[in-house]
GUMI-100237 format. One record per residue (C-alpha): x, y, z. Coordinates in Angstrom, 1 decimal. Example, Ala and Ser with C-alpha at 12.3 -4.5 7.8 and 13.67 -1.06 7.14 Angstrom:
rec east 12.3 | north -4.5 | up 7.8
rec east 13.7 | north -1.1 | up 7.1
END
This chain:
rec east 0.0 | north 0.0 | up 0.0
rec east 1.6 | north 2.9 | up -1.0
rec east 1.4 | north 7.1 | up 1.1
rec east -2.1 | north 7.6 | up -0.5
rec east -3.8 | north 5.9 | up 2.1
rec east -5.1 | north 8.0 | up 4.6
rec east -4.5 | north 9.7 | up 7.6
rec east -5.4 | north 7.2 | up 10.2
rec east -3.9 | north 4.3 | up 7.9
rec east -0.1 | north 6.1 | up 7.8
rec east -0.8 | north 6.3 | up 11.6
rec east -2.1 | north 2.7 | up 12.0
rec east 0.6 | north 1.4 | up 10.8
rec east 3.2 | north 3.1 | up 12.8
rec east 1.2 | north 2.0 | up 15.7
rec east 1.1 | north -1.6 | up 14.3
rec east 4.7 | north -2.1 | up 14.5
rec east 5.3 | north -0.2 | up 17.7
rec east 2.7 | north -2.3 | up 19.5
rec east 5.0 | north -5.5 | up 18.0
rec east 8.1 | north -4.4 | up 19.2
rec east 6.4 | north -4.1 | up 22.4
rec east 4.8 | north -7.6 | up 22.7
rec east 1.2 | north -6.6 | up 23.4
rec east -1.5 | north -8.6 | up 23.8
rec east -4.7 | north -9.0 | up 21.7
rec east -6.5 | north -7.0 | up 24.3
rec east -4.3 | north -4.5 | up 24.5
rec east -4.0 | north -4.0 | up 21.3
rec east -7.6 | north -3.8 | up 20.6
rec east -8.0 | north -0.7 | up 23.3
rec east -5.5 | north 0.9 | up 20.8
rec east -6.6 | north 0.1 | up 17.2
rec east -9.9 | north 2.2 | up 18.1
rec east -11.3 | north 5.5 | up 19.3
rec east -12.7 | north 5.3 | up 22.6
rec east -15.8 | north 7.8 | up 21.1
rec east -16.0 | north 9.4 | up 17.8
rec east -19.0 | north 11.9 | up 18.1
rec east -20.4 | north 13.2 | up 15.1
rec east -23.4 | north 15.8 | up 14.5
rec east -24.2 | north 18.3 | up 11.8
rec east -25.0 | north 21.5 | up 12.3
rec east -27.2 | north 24.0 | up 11.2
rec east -27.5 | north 27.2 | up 10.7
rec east -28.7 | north 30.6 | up 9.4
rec east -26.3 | north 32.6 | up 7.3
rec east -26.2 | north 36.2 | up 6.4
rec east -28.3 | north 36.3 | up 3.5
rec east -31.4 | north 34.4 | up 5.6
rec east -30.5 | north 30.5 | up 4.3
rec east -30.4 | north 27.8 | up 6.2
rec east -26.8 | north 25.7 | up 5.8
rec east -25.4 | north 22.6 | up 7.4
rec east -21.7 | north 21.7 | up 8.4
rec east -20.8 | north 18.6 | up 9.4
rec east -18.8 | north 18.5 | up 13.0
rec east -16.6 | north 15.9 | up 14.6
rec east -15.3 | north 15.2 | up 18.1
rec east -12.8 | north 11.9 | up 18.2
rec east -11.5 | north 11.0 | up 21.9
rec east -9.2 | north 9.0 | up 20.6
rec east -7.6 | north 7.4 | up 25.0
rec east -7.8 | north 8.8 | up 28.4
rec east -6.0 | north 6.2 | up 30.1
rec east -3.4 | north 9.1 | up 31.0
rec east -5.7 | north 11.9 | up 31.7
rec east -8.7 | north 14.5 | up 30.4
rec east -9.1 | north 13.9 | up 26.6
rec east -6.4 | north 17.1 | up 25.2
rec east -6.8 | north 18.2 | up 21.1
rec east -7.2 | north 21.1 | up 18.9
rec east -10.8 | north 22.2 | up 16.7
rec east -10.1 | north 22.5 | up 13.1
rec east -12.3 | north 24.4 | up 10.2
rec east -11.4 | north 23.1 | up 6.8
rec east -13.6 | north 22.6 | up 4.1
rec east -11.8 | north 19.1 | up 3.8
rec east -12.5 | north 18.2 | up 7.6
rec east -13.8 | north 14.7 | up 8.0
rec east -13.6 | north 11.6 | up 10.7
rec east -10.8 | north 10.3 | up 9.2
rec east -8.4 | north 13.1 | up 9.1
rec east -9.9 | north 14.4 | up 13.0
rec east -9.2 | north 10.4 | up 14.2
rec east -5.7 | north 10.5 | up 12.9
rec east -4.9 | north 13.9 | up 14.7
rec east -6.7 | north 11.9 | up 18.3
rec east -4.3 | north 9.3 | up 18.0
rec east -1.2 | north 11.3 | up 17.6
rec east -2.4 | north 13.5 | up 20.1
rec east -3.2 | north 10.3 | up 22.5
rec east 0.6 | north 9.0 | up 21.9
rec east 1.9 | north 13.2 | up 21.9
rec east 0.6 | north 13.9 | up 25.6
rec east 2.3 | north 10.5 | up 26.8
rec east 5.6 | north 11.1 | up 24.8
rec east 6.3 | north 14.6 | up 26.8
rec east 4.6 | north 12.9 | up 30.1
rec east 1.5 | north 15.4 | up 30.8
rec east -1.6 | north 13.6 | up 32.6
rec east -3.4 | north 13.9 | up 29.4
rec east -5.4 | north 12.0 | up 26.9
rec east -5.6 | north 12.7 | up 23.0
rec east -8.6 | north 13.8 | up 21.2
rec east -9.8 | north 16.3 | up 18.0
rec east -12.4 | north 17.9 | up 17.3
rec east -13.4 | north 19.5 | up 13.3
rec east -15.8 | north 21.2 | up 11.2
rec east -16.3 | north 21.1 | up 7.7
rec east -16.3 | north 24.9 | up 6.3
rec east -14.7 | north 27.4 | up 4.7
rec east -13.9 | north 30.0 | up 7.7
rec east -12.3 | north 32.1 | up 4.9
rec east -16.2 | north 33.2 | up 3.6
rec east -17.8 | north 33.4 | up 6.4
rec east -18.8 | north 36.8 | up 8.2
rec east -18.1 | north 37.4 | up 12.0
rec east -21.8 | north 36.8 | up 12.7
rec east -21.7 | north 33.6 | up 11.4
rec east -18.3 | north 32.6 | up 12.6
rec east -19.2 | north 32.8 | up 15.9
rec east -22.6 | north 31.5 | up 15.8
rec east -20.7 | north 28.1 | up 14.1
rec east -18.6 | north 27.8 | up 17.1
rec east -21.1 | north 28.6 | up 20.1
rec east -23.1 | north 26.0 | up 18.0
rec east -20.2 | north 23.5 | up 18.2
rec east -20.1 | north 23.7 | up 22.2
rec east -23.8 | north 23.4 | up 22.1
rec east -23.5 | north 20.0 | up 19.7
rec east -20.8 | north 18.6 | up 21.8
rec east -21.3 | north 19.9 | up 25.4
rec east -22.1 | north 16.6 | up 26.9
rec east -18.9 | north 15.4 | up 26.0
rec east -16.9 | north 18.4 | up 27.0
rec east -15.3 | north 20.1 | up 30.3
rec east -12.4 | north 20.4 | up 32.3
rec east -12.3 | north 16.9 | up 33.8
rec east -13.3 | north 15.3 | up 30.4
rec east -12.1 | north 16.8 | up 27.7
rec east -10.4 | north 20.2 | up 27.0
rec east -10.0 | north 21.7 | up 23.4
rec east -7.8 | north 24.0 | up 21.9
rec east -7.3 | north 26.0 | up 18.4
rec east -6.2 | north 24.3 | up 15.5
rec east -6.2 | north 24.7 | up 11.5
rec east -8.3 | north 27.8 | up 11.2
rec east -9.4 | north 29.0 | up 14.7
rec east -8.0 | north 31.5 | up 17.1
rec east -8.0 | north 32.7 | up 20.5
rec east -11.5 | north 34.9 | up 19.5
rec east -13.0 | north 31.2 | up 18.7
rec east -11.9 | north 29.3 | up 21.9
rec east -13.3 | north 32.7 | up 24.0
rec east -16.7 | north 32.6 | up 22.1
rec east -16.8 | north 28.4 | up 23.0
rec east -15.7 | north 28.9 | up 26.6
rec east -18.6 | north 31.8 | up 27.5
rec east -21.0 | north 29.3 | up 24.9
rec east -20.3 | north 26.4 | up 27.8
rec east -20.2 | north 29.0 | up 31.0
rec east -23.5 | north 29.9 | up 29.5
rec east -25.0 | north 26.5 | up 28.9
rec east -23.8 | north 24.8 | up 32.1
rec east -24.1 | north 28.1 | up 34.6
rec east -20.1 | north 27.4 | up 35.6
rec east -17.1 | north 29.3 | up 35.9
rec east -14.7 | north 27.7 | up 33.6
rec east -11.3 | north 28.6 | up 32.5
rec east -10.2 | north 25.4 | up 32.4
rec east -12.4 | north 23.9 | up 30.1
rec east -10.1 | north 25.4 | up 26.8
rec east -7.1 | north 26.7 | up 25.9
rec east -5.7 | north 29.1 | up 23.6
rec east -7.8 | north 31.7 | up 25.0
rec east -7.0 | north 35.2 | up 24.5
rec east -4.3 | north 36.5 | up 27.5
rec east -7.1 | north 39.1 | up 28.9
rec east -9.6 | north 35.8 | up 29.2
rec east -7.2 | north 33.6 | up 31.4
rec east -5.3 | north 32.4 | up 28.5
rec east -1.4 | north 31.6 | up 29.1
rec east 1.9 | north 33.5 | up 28.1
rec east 3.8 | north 31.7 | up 25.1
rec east 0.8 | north 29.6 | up 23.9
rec east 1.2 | north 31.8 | up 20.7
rec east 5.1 | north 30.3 | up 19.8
rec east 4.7 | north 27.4 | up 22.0
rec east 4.9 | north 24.8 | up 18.9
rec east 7.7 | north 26.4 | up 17.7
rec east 9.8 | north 27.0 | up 20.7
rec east 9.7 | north 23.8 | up 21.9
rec east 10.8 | north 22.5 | up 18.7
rec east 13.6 | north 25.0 | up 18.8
rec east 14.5 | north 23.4 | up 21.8
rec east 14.8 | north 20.3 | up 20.4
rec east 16.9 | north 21.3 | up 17.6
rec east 19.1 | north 23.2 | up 19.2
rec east 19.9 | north 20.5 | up 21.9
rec east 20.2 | north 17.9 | up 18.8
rec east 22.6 | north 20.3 | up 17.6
rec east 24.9 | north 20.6 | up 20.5
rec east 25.0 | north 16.5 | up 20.9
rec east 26.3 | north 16.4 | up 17.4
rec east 29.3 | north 19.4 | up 18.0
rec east 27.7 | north 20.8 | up 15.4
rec east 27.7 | north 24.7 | up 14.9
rec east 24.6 | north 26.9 | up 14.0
rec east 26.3 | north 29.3 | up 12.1
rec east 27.7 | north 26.7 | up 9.4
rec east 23.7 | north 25.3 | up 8.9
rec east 21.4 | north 25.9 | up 6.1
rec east 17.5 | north 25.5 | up 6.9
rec east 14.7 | north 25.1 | up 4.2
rec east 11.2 | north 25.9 | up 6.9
rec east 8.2 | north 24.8 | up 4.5
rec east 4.8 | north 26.7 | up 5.8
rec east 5.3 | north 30.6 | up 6.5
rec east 2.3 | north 30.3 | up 9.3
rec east 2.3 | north 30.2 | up 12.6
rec east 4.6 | north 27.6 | up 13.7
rec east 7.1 | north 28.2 | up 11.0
rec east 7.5 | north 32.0 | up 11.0
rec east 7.9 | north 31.8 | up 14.3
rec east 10.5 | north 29.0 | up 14.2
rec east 11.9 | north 30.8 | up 11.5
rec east 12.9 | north 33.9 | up 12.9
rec east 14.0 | north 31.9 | up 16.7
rec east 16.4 | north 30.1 | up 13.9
rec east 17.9 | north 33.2 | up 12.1
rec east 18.4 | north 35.1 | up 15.8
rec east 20.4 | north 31.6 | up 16.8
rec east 22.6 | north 32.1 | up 14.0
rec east 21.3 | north 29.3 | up 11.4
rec east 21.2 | north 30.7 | up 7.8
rec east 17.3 | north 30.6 | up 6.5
rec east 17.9 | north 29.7 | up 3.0
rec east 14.2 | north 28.9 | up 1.6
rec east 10.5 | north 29.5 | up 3.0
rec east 7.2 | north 29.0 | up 1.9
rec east 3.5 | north 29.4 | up 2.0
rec east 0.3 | north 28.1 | up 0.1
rec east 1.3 | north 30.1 | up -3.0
rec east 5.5 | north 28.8 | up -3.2
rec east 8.3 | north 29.8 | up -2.2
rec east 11.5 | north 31.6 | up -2.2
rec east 14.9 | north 30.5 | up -2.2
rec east 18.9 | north 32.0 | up -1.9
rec east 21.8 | north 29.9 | up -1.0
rec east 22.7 | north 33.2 | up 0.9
rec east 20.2 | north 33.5 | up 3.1
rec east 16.5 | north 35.3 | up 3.5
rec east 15.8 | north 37.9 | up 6.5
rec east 12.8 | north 36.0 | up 8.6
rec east 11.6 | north 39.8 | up 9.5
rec east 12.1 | north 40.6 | up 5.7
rec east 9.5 | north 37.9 | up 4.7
rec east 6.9 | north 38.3 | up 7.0
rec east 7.1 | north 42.5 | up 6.8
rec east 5.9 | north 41.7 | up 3.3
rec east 3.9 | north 39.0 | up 3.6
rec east 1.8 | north 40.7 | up 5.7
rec east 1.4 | north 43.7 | up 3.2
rec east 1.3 | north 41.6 | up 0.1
rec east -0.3 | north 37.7 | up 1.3
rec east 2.6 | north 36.1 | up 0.1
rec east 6.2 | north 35.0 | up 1.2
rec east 7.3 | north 36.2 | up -2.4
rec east 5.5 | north 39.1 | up -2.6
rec east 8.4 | north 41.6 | up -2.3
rec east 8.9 | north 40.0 | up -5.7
rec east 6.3 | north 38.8 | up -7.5
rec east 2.5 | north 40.0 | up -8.1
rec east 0.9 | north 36.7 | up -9.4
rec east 2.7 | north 35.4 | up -11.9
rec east 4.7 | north 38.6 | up -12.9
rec east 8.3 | north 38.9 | up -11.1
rec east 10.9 | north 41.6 | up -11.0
rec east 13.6 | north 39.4 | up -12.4
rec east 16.0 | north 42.0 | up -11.6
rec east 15.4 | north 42.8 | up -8.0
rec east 15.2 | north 39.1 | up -7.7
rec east 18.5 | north 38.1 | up -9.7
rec east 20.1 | north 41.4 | up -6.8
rec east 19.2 | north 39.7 | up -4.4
rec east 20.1 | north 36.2 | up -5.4
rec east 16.6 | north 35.1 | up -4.6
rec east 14.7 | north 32.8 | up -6.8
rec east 11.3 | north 31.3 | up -6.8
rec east 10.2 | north 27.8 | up -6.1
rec east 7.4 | north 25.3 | up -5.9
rec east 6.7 | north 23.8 | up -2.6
rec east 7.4 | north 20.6 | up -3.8
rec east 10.7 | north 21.8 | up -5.0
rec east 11.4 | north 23.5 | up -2.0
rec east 11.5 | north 20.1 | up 0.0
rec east 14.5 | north 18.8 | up -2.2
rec east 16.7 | north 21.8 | up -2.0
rec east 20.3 | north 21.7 | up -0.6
rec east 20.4 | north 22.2 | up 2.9
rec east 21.1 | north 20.9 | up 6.4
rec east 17.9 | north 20.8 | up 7.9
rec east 14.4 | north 20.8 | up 6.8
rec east 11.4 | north 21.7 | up 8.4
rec east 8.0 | north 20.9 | up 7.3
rec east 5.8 | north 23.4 | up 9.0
rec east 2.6 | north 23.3 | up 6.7
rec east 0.8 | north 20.1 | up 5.3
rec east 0.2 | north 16.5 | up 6.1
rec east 1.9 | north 13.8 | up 3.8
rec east 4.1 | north 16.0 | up 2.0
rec east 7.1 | north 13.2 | up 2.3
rec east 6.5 | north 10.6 | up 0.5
rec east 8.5 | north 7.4 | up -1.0
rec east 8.4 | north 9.5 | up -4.8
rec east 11.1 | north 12.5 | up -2.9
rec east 12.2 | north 11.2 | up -0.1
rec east 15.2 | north 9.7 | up -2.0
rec east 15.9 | north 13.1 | up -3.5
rec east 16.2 | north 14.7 | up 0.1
rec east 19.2 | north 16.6 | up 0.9
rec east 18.7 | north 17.2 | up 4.4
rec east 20.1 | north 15.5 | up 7.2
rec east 17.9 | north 16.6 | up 9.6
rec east 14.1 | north 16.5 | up 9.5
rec east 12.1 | north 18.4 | up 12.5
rec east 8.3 | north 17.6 | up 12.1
rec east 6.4 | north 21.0 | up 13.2
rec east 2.9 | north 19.7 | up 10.7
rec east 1.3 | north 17.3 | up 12.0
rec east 1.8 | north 13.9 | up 9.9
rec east 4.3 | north 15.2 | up 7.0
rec east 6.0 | north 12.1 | up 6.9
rec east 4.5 | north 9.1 | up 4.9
rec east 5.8 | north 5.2 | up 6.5
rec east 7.5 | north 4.8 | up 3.0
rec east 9.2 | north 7.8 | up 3.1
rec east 10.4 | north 7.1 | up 6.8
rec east 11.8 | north 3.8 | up 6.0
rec east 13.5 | north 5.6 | up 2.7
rec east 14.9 | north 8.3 | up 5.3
rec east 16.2 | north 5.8 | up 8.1
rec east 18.4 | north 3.9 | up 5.2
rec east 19.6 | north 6.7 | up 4.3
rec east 20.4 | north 7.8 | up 7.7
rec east 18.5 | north 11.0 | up 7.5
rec east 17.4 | north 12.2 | up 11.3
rec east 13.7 | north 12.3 | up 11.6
rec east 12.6 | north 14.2 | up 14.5
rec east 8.5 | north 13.2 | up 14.5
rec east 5.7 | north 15.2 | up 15.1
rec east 4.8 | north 13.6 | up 18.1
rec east 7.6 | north 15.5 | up 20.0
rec east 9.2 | north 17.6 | up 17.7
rec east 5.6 | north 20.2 | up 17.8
rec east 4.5 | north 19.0 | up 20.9
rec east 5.5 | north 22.0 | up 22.9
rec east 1.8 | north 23.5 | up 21.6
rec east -0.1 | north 21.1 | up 23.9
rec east 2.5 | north 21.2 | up 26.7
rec east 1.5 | north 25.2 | up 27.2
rec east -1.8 | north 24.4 | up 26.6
rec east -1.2 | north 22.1 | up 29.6
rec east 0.0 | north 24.6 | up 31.5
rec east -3.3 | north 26.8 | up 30.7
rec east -5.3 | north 24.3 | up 31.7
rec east -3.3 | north 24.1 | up 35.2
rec east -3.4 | north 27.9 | up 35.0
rec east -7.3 | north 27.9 | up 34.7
rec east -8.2 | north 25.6 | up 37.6
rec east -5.1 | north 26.7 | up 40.2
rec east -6.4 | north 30.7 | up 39.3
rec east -3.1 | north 31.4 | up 38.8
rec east -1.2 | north 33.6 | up 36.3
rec east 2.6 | north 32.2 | up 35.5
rec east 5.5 | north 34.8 | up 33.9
rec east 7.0 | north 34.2 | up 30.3
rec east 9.5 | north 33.4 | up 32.4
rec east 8.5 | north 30.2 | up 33.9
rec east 6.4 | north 29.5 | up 31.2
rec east 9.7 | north 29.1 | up 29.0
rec east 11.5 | north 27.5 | up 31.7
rec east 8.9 | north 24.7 | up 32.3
rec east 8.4 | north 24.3 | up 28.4
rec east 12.1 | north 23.6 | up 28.5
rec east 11.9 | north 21.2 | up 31.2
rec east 9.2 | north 19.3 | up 29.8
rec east 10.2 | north 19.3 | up 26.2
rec east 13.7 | north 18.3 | up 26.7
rec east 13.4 | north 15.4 | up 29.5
rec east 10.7 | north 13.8 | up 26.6
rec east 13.5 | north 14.3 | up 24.2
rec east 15.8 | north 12.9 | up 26.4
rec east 13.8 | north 9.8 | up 26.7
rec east 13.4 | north 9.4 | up 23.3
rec east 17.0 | north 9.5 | up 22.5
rec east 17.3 | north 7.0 | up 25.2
rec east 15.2 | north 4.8 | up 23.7
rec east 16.8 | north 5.3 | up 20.3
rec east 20.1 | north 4.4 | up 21.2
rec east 19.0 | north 1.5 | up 23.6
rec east 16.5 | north -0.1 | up 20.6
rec east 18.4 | north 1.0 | up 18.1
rec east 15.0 | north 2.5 | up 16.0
rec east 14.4 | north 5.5 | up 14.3
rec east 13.4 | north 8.8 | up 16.2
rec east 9.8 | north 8.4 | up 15.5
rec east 9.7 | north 4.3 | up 16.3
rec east 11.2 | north 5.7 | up 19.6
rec east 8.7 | north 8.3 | up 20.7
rec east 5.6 | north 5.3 | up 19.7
rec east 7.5 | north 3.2 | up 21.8
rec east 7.7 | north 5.6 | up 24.7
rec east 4.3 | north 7.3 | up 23.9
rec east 2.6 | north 3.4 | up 23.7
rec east 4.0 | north 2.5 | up 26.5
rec east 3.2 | north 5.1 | up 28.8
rec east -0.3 | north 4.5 | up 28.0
rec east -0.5 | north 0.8 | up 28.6
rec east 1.0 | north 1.6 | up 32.0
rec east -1.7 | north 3.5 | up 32.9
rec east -4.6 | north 1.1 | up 31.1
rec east -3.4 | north -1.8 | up 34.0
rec east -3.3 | north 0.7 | up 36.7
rec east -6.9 | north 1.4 | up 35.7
rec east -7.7 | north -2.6 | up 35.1
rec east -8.7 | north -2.1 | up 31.9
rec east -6.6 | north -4.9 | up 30.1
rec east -4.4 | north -7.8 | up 32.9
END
């Protein structure tokens, strides 16, 4: 079976071979191969113009052996059960791997947030607490942002559910907006955590930052961040992207550069190009050139990042991969093919499951935030990120080394592991 199976097949069969290595039994097994509850509802409602329309909605809690149900809400007019299931179970194995007392779950809805009005916006998501609220709340299962929705969207859902159940309830999402008990660093959390990573990689290989080339695919939230922590470290950006392509010099590209103008223009090349007509001379000055995404993947360098879209490595380029370090920040980028590709050709793949996983360990420390009443500094929010992030790495590497498996076989093994543990605590399997 080749990468176009689907989301929760790539992850299935991760999981297959990690639960082999591990010697489970059948029953425990079977507690992983499924969801514990996948809830689906569609929901209706009136837009602008007086019409009735209905979006399907999806809430997967994938295990809560370990703790509350923990995942994101995404809006995507390709959303489905499928895609939301895969995201639960790597959020399920994601809490274990970086050892926070949660569980994994996701939640979606099928739209286009991009057309709709403010009105409607927020009626869809004070609708989605009021489809799902049974299944919701701070003991059971706590949300977050995802694909497509903010802090405004997690605010309009938490005063939806104070509203429905007559509570007071910080603690029942994060992501919130700062002024609405939200936490300090949620906002570069994915990427800082993964920075942490790399740069403590980096350091265990004597390698130096200034002699490193990095191509950061997805010019959005986790990657522009990470792009910019990069450049101020002293690694040489040579290639970004967005939706639309990318850019690309050997020399280097100014982080602050790129997002000045993409923020005026909608596009990482739009210092350059308006649609498909460039200034070939300002480009050829400044020793910039554009590419495709896909090309973008396969260009020289010493570490790639894949900030943007699932499934974007596959077994047709991962043989034409010049990096020799992969840091997942997208969730899923990395097809099984192309992982077994990578490991023979002993190309470092740090996985998803820790490399972004310091976006749920802040929201973590939210959620602790929201039901202690307390309010921690950037300070020790960075500090504990750092903690957290690194000892999972550490344990990873550990297992690595000890197993001799790739990075992302490691983290299953920890993550699956973790969570069998706390299934025979709880008698659920002998």
């Amino acid at each position: 079976m080749s990468s176009a199976r689907t989301p929760y097949q790539r992850f299935i069969k991760n999981l297959k071979s990690t639960m082999d290595m591990l010697k489970l039994s059948p029953a425990e097994k079977k507690l992983f191969l499924e969801p514990q509850h996948s809830h689906e509802k569609t929901i209706t409602m009136t837009m602008d113009d007086g019409k009735n329309k209905s979006f399907p909605a999806f809430r997967v809690q994938y295990n809560n052996a370990r703790g509350p149900y923990k995942g994101g809400i995404r809006y995507h007019p390709l959303a489905d059960k499928d895609e939301v299931m895969a995201l639960a179970a790597l959020m399920a194995i994601k809490t274990a791997v970086v050892g926070i007392p949660m569980g994994g779950a996701k939640g979606g809805i099928q739209c286009d947030p991009k057309v709709l009005s403010k009105r409607e916006l927020q009626e869809l998501s004070r609708a989605y607490v009021r489809a799902f609220q049974e299944h919701l709340g701070p003991d059971i299962d706590i949300p977050a942002p995802d694909v497509n929705t903010t802090p405004a969207i997690m605010a309009w859902m938490r005063d939806e559910y104070e509203k429905r159940t007559g509570t007071y309830a910080p603690a029942m999402i994060t992501g919130k907006p700062l002024s609405y008990d939200g936490s300090r660093g949620r906002d570069t959390a994915t990427a800082r955590g993964g920075f942490f990573i790399l740069q403590e990689l980096i350091e265990g290989e004597a390698l130096d930052s200034k002699n490193l080339r990095v191509v950061v695919q997805g010019f959005g939230n986790a990657g522009a961040v990470m792009a910019h922590f990069l450049h101020d470290a002293g690694y040489t950006v040579v290639a970004v992207s967005d939706s639309h392509g990318g850019i690309y010099s050997p020399d280097g590209i100014d982080p602050v550069r790129i997002e000045k103008y993409k923020n005026k223009t909608g596009t990482v090349a739009g210092e350059y190009c308006r649609g498909s007509v460039c200034d070939t001379q300002k480009m050829k000055m400044d020793g910039i050139r554009q590419v495709s995404n896909e090309e973008l993947l396969e260009l020289p360098c010493d570490i790639l990042i894949p900030a943007a879209l699932d499934n974007v490595i596959t077994e047709k380029n991962a043989k034409n991969i010049k990096a020799k370090i992969i840091l997942e920040l997208a969730n899923g980028p990395t097809s099984p093919e192309a992982d077994e590709i990578l490991q023979k050709r002993k190309i470092k793949v740090i996985p998803d499951v820790l490399a972004n996983a310091g976006g749920v360990t802040v929201s973590y420390f939210e959620w602790t935030q929201g039901r202690s009443g307390e309010q921690w500094t950037d300070a020790h929010v960075d500090a504990e990120l750092k903690r957290v992030i690194l000892t999972a790495y550490k344990d990873v590497r550990r297992e690595v080394h000890r197993d001799k498996v790739s990075y992302r076989q490691a983290a299953f093994i920890v993550g699956v592991r973790r969570i069998v543990e706390a299934m025979r605590v709880r008698g659920w399997v002998e």
